[in-house]
Structures are given as C-alpha cells and as structure tokens.
C-alpha positions as CSV (number, residue, x, y, z in Angstrom):
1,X,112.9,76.9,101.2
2,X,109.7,76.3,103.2
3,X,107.3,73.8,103.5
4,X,104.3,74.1,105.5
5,X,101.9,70.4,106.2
6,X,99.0,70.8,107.9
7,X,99.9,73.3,110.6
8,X,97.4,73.7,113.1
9,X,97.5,76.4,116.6
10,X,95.2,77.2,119.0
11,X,95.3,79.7,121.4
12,X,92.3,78.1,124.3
13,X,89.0,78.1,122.3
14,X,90.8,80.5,119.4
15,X,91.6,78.1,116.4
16,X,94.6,80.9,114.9
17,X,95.3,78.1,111.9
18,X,93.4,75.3,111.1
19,X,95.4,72.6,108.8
20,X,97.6,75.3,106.4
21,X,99.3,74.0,103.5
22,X,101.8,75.6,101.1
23,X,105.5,75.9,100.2
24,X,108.0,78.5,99.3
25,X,110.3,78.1,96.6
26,X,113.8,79.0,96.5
27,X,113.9,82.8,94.8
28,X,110.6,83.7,95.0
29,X,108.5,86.1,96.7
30,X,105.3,85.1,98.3
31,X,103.0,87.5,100.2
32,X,100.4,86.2,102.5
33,X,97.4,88.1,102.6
34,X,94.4,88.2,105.1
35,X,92.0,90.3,106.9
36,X,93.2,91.3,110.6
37,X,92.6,88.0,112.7
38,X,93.1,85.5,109.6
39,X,96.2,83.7,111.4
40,X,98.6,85.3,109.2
41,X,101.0,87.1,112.2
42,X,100.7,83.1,113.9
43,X,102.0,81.3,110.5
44,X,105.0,83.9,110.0
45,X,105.9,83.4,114.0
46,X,106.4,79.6,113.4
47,X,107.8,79.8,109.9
48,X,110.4,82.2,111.9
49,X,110.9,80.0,114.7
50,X,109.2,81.9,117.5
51,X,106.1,79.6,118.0
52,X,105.9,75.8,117.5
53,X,102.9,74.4,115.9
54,X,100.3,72.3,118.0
55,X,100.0,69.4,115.5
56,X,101.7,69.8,111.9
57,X,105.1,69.9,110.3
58,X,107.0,72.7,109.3
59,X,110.8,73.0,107.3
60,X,112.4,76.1,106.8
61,X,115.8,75.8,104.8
62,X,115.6,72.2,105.4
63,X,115.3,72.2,109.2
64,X,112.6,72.8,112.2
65,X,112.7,76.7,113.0
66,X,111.9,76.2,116.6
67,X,115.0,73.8,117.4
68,X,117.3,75.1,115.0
69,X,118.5,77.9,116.5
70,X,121.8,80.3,115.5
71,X,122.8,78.2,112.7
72,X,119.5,78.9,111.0
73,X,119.1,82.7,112.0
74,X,122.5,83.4,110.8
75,X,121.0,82.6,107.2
76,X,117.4,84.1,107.6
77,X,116.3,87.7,108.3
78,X,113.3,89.2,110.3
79,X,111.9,92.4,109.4
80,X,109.1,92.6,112.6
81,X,105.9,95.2,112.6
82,X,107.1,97.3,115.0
83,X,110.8,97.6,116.0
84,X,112.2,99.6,119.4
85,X,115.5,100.1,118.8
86,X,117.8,102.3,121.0
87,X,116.9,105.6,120.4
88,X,119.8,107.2,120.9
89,X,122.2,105.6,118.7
90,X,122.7,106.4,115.0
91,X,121.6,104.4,112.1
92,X,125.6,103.4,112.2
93,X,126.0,102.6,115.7
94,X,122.7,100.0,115.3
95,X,123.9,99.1,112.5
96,X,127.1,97.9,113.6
97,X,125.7,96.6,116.7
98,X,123.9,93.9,114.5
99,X,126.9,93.1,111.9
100,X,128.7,92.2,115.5
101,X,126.6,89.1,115.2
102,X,126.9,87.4,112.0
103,X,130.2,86.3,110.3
104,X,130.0,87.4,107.4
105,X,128.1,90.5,107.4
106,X,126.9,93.0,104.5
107,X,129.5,95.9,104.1
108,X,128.3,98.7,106.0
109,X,128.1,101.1,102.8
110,X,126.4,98.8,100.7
111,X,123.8,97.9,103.8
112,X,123.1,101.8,103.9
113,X,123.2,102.4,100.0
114,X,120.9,99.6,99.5
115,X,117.6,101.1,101.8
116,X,118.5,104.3,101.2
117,X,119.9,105.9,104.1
118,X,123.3,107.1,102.8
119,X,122.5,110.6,104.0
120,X,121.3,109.4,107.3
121,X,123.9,107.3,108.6
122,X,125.2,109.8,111.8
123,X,121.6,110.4,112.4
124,X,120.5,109.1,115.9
125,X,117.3,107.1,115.7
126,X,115.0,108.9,117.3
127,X,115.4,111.9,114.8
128,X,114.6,109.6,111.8
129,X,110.8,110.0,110.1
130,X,108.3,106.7,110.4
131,X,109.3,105.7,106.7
132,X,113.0,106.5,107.7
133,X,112.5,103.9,110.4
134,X,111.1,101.3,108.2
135,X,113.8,101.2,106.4
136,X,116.0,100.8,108.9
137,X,114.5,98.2,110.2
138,X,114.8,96.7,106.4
139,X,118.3,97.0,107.3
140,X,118.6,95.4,110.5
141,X,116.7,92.5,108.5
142,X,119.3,92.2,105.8
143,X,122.5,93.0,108.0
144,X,123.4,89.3,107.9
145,X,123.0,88.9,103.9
146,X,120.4,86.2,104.5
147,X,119.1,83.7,101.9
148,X,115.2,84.1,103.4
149,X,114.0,87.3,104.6
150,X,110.4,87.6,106.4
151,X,108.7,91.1,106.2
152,X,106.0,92.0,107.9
153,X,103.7,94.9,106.8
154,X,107.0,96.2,104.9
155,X,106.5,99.6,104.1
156,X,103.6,101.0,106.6
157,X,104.0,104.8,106.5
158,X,106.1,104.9,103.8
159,X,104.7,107.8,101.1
160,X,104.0,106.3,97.5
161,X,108.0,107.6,96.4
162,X,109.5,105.5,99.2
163,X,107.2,103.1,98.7
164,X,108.1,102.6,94.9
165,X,111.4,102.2,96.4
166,X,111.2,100.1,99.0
167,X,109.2,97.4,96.2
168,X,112.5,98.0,94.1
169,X,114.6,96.7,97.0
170,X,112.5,93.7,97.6
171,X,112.6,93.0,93.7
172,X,116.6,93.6,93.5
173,X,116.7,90.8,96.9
174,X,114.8,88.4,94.7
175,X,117.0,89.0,91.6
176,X,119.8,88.3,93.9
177,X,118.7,84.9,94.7
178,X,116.9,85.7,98.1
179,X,113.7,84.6,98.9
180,X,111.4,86.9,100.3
181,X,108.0,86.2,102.8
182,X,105.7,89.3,103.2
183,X,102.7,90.2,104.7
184,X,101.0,93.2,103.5
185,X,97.3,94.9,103.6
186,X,98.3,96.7,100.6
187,X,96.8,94.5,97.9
188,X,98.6,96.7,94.7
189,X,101.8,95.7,96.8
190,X,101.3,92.4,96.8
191,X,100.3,92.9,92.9
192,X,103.6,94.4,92.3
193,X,105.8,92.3,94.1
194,X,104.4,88.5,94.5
195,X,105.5,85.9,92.1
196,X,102.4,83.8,94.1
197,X,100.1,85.2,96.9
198,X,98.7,83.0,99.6
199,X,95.3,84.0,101.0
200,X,94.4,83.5,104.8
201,X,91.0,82.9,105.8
202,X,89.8,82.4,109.3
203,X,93.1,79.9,109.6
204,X,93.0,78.6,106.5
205,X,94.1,78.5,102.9
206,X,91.3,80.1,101.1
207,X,93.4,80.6,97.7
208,X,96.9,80.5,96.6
209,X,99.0,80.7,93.0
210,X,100.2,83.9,91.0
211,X,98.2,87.0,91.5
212,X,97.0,86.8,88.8
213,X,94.7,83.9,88.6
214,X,93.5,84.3,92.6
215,X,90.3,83.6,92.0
216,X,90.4,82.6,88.2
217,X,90.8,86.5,87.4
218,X,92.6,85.0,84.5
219,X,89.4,83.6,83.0
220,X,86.8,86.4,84.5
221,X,84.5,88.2,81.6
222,X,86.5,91.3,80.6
223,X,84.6,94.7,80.7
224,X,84.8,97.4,78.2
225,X,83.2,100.6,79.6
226,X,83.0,103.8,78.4
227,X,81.4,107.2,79.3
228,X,77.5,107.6,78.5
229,X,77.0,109.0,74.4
230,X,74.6,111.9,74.9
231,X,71.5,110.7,73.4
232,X,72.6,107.8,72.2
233,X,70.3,104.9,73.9
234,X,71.5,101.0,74.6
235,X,69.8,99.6,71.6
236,X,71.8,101.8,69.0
237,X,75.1,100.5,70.5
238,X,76.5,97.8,68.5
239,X,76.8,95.2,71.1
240,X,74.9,94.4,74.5
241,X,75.3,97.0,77.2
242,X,74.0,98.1,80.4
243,X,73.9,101.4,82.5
244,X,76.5,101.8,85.3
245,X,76.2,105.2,87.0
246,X,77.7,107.5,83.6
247,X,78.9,104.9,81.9
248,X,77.9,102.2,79.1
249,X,79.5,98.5,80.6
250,X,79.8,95.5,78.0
251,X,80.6,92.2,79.4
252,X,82.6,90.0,77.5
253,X,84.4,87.2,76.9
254,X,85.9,88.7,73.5
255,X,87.2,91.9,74.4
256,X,89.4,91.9,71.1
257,X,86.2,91.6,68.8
258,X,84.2,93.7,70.7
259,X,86.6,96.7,70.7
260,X,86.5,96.0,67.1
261,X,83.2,96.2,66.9
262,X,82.4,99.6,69.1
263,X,85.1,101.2,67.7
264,X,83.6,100.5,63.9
265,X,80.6,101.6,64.9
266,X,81.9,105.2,66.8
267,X,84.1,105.9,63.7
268,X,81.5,105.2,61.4
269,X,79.0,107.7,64.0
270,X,81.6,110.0,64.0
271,X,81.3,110.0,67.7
272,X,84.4,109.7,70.5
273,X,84.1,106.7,73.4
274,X,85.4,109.2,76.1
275,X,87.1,107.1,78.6
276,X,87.2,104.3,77.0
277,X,88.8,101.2,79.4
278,X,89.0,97.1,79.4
279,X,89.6,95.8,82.2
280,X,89.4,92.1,84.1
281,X,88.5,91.7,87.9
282,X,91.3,93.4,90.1
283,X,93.4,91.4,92.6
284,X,91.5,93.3,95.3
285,X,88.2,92.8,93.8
286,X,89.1,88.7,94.1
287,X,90.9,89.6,97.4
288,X,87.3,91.0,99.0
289,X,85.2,88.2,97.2
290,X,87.5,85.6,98.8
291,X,87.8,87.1,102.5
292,X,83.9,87.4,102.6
C-alpha cells in the first residue's frame, strides 16, 4: 500500500527526515510514533501527497502522491489535527457537502452509525463537544469509503469511553480490509491498535516491527514483584531479590519457575504475596528508552 525508500526533507538548515525507510502493507495498521519535532507530521504530509520529498522515493497505492492527484484521493482518506469546518452547518449538511465529491460515497446512515453520531446528525457544528468534533472529522475522513485512511492524533480529547470507541472503529476499518496510518502520543493506543509501530527519531527510523518486540521487549528479563513481607528479610526469600520502594523485585528470565518457587515457599510460610505481578518492559518504557 506504501512504500517509503530513503526519503529525505529539509526545511533550510532543519533536516525534518533523514533517509526513512519502511512499508505499509495492505490491511494493516501502523502507527508512527515520535516525540514532537521527530519528523513524523513531515512523513504523513508526503505519504498524503501534500509535500514532495527533497531526494527519495515514495508509492502510495502504487503511484506518486504528489502527481497523482483526484484519482488517488478518491481512494484515500485524511483525518488532519485540527479541522475548521463551517460552523454553522449540521453534521448532515457537512456531511453531504463531502459525499458531493466522491462517486461512490458511504450511505449517509451507515457514515453517521459508524462514529457515533446518530443522535447528532441535525446538530450544527459549532454546538458539538471537542470529542464530538473528532469524530466528525473521522467522518469526513471515511466519507469516500477509502482503501487507506491517514489519522493524525485520532482521538485527542476524547474521554477514555469514546476513546474505547473510537479504537473499535479503527479495528472494525482494518477488519474491513482498510488500511489505516496513525500518529498518536498515546503510547497504550498505539499498543491497542498497531499490528507494527514505526518509531521516529530526530528524522529517522530508530525502531520498527510489532509492538511488541520494539526494543526486544519480547526477550527483556521478566519481573515478579510483590509487596514487602513484614519482617521477612531478602535472604529468607527463596530466590534473589532486591528492594524497590515497598516492594520485593525478582528479575528473571524464568518467570514460570520462579512463581513456582515463591509461591512454594509463601504456602509453605503460610504467608500471602500481596500484590503479586509479572510483568515485561512496557511499550512506553521501550518508547522513552528509544526516543532518548
């Protein structure tokens, strides 16, 4: 769906990206990740045709985004940061307003049923809530039933319930056969939604691959912590430990044996591991170690 070969843009002395590689299959979702200033608003304005590389190649759906033009808008839809749209009109009116421009729009009820703003469809905009905005502007992006969708920061201001939502949507596009591009500073998003993430660093590729090996979480020591026993000191625990604010952390590359082994030993003490938890690194954990 995209391919991406060694894109580079300057702005004057600025280097925005610096030779970024990667592709985008057909019926994935990929969300690029990056502090502020990594090049990642740069990279989704050339993969969407509104900035052409200095030096580099990039193919979306098989063409150049910057020459294509209408034929390859018709099949791809933009949801921007920050929409204007008129504010007096309803979520209808807009609505209809952007089917005018596609041949074979979504149906208007399944459009509105879809982001969830059934019960708002004779609102005007400018009575509509940031999240309720949001979605619309989800709408706008989908109004043409596109095979690629771009989002961009997706579901700023939306509360955790809309949010929850709004990931379902994205999931049910995907299921559908579209491909989805996000960006997102939500890193449990990302988590949630990405089938790979692509990490932006000062214009380049720092990592990239499922979320869940970024940084070889997949082969990171495991910890099993759990809260501090009383009087009980490190050397009468039955494997190595060490003191983390109220809690005993072991680190290990056997979690299953070492559960095993601490359990044994609390049953045997007649003693409860409050708060017991095994965990591995967390996406954002690798996300900060990467960025710095």
């Amino acid at each position: 769906m995209i391919s991406v070969e060694t894109v580079r843009k300057r702005y004057g002395p600025l280097v925005a990206l610096d030779g970024v590689d990667f592709a985008v299959e057909a019926g994935e979702i990929v969300a690029v990740l990056g502090p502020n200033g990594a090049g990642k608003t740069t990279l989704i304005e050339i993969m969407e045709g509104f900035q052409r590389p200095d030096s580099g190649r990039v193919t979306v759906l098989g063409t150049d985004p910057y020459a294509e033009g209408p034929r390859l808008r018709e099949r791809v839809g933009v949801m921007l940061q920050e929409c204007e749209p008129e504010p007096y009109l309803s979520v209808t009116e807009l609505l209809e307003l952007y089917r005018g421009y596609y041949r074979k729009p979504r149906p208007m009820a399944e459009l509105l049923d879809r982001v969830g703003l059934g019960d708002k469809a004779g609102a005007r905009i400018r009575a509509l809530s940031g999240g309720q905005r949001r979605r619309l502007d989800l709408a706008v992006a989908l109004v043409g039933n596109p095979e690629l969708v771009f989002m961009d920061e997706p579901t700023t201001g939306f509360d955790p319930e809309a949010r929850q939502a709004a990931w379902q949507v994205v999931r049910d596009l995907r299921d559908s056969g579209t491909t989805v591009v996000l960006t997102t500073h939500y890193l449990e998003e990302a988590e949630a939604l990405a089938d790979r993430v692509v990490v932006l660093v000062e214009g380049g590729v720092r990592a990239q691959g499922p979320p869940e090996t970024i940084g070889d979480r997949h082969r990171a020591p495991t910890r099993v912590s759990f809260s501090r026993l009383g009087s009980v000191t490190g050397d009468e625990l039955p494997v190595p430990t060490c003191v983390q604010g109220d809690r005993w952390v072991a680190i290990t590359d056997s979690p299953t044996a070492t559960l095993a082994i601490l359990t044994s030993w609390a049953v045997g003490r007649g003693v409860e591991l409050e708060s017991l938890s095994v965990t591995r690194p967390s996406l954002q954990d690798t996300y900060l170690e990467l960025i710095r």
